[in-house]
C-alpha positions in Angstrom: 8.1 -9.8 -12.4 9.5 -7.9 -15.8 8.9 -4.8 -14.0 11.5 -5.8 -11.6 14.3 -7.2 -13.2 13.8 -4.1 -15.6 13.8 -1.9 -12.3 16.4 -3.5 -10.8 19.3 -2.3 -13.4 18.9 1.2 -12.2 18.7 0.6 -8.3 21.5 2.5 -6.4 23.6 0.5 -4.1 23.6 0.3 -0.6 26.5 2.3 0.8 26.1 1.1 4.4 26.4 -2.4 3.6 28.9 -2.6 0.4 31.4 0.1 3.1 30.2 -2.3 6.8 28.4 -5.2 5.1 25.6 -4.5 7.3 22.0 -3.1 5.6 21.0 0.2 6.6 17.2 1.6 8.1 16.8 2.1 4.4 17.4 -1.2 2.6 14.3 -2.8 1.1 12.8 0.6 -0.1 13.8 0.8 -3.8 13.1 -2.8 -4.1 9.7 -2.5 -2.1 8.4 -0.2 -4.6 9.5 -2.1 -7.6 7.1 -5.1 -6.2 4.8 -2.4 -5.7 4.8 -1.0 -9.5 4.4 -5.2 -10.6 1.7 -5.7 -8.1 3.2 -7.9 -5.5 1.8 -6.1 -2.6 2.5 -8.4 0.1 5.6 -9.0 -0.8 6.7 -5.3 -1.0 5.1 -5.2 2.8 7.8 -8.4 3.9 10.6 -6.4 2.5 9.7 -3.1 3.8 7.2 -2.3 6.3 7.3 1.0 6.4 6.2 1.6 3.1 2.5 2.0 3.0 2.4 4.5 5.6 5.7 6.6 4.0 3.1 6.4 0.5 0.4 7.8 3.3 2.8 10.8 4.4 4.2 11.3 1.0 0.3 11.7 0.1 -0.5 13.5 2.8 1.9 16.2 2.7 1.2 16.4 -1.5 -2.4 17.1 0.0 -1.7 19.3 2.3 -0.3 21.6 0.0 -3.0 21.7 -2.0 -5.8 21.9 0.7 -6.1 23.5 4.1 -6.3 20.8 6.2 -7.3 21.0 9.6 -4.2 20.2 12.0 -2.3 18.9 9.5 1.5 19.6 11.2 0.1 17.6 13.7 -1.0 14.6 11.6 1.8 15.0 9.9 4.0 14.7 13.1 2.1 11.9 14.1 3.1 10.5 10.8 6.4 11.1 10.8 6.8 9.4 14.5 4.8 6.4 13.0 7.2 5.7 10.5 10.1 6.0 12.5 8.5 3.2 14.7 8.1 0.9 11.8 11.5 1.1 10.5 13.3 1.4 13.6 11.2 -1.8 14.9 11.6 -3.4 11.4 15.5 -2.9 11.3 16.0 -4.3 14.6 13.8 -7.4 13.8 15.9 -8.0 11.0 19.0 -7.1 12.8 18.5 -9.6 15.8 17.5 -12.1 13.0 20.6 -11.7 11.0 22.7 -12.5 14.5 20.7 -15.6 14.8 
């Protein structure tokens, strides 16, 4: 939890919601990865889904600079169109939620 509140003095602000006051596709990340760092794992899963499989991309693109891997655009495509579904599911979840 130190990691956190450290982490969380350097976390940029949410344009979306301080301009609409509603969170953006993107709200959750930075805080995600802070729970991450401290080791709450499941906790940085509740607050953002998607971020396991953007660390899988992120890794897999790093790796696929530094290897030939066999059809990697496509993986990586497939990638990219998986994490698109998370967030765009996870967003509207949390946006039909917030209506409630």
């Amino acid at each position: 939890m130190a990691i956190l509140l450290e982490l969380e003095n350097y976390m940029l602000p949410c344009m979306n919601k301080q301009i609409f006051g509603i969170e953006c596709p993107g709200c959750g990340f930075q805080r995600s990865i802070s729970y991450l760092v401290d080791g709450n794992f499941i906790e940085a899963l509740k607050i953002y889904p998607a971020i396991y499989t953007l660390i899988l991309l992120g890794g897999f693109i790093a790796a696929s600079f530094m290897f030939n891997i066999k059809n990697s655009f496509k993986i990586k495509i497939y990638l990219l169109y998986l994490n698109a579904g998370i967030i765009i599911v996870s967003y509207s979840y949390k946006m039909i939620h917030l209506i409630h």
